[in-house]
C-alpha positions, 0 to 999 in steps of 0.5 A: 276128806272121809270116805264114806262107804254105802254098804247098802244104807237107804238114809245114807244122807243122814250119816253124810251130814253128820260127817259133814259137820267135822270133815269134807266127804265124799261117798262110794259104793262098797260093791262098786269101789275103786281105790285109785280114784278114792285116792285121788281124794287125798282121804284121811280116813274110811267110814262103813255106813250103817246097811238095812240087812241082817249080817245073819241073812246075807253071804258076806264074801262080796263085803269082805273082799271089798273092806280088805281092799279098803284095808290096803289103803292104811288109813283109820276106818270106822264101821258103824252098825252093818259096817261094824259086823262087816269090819268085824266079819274081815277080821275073824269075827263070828256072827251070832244071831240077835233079834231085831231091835230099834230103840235107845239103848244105854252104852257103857264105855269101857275104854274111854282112849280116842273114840270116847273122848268127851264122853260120860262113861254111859252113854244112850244110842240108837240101836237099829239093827239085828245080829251081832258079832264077836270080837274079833282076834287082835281087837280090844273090846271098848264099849258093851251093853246088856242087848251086845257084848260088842257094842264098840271095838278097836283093832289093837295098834291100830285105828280101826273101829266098829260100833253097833250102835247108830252115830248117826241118829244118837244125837249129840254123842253120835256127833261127838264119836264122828268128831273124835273119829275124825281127829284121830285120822287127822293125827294119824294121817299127819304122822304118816307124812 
């Protein structure tokens, strides 16, 4: 089971039939969660939704404190466009603004290990959002494009992830990172029992 995170996203539906495709879901509010009953799922890993609003725009303290607490869970996370600057933002990253930009944009992998696998090492997603983020410390860098620095990233030693880019309406290659995300929780999950 993956735990979806509505951070705020109007086509949410979107990105739970494209986890549905790989894994059972279930979906919480991010302002609204509580972890007992999120465990109560037996979850196998978290995916941060996409959000219509610009990191640069908001006060993220509220978002924070609540991906802090998803943290304590220990489980691999995945962030995905907002969820990604959120994820980001939680661990150090800084904010930059970025102009406002929806439209494919071509993707090169940097590091193909886990979440690229499958994959050409230039890929096209969509891109549907504004702002972007830095690195953040203790993250590696995995994938980038002439629009971002931060395209994708990984927190080193252990299976937390952000894209900027939109899995859920890049087509076939959103569908193959959610599948390979949801292989990695699998694993990850089954050598911590």
């Amino acid at each position: 089971m993956i735990i979806i995170i509505n951070c705020g996203y109007s086509s949410i539906e979107k990105l739970e039939e494209l986890v549905d495709i790989s894994s059972d879901f279930q979906t919480f509010s991010l302002l609204d969660i509580d972890l007992e009953e999120i465990k109560s799922f037996q979850p196998i890993g978290i995916v941060l939704s996409h959000a219509h609003f610009s990191i640069n725009e908001i006060n993220p303290e509220q978002y924070i404190s609540k991906i802090q607490e998803l943290y304590t869970l220990d489980l691999p996370i995945l962030g995905i466009g907002v969820g990604h600057h959120l994820l980001g933002v939680a661990f150090g990253a800084q904010v930059s603004y970025q102009a406002y930009k929806n439209e494919v944009v071509e993707i090169g992998i940097i590091e193909t290990a886990e979440l690229f696998n499958k994959l050409p090492e230039v890929i096209h997603m969509v891109k549907d959002n504004a702002g972007t983020i830095s690195i953040p410390p203790h993250f590696t860098l995995l994938a980038n494009s002439d629009w971002s620095i931060n395209e994708a990233m990984k927190k080193i030693d252990e299976p937390i992830y952000g894209t900027q880019f939109i899995l859920e309406v890049s087509g076939n290659h959103g569908a193959v990172i959610m599948e390979n995300f949801v292989d990695i929780s699998q694993k990850y999950v089954a050598k911590q029992t």
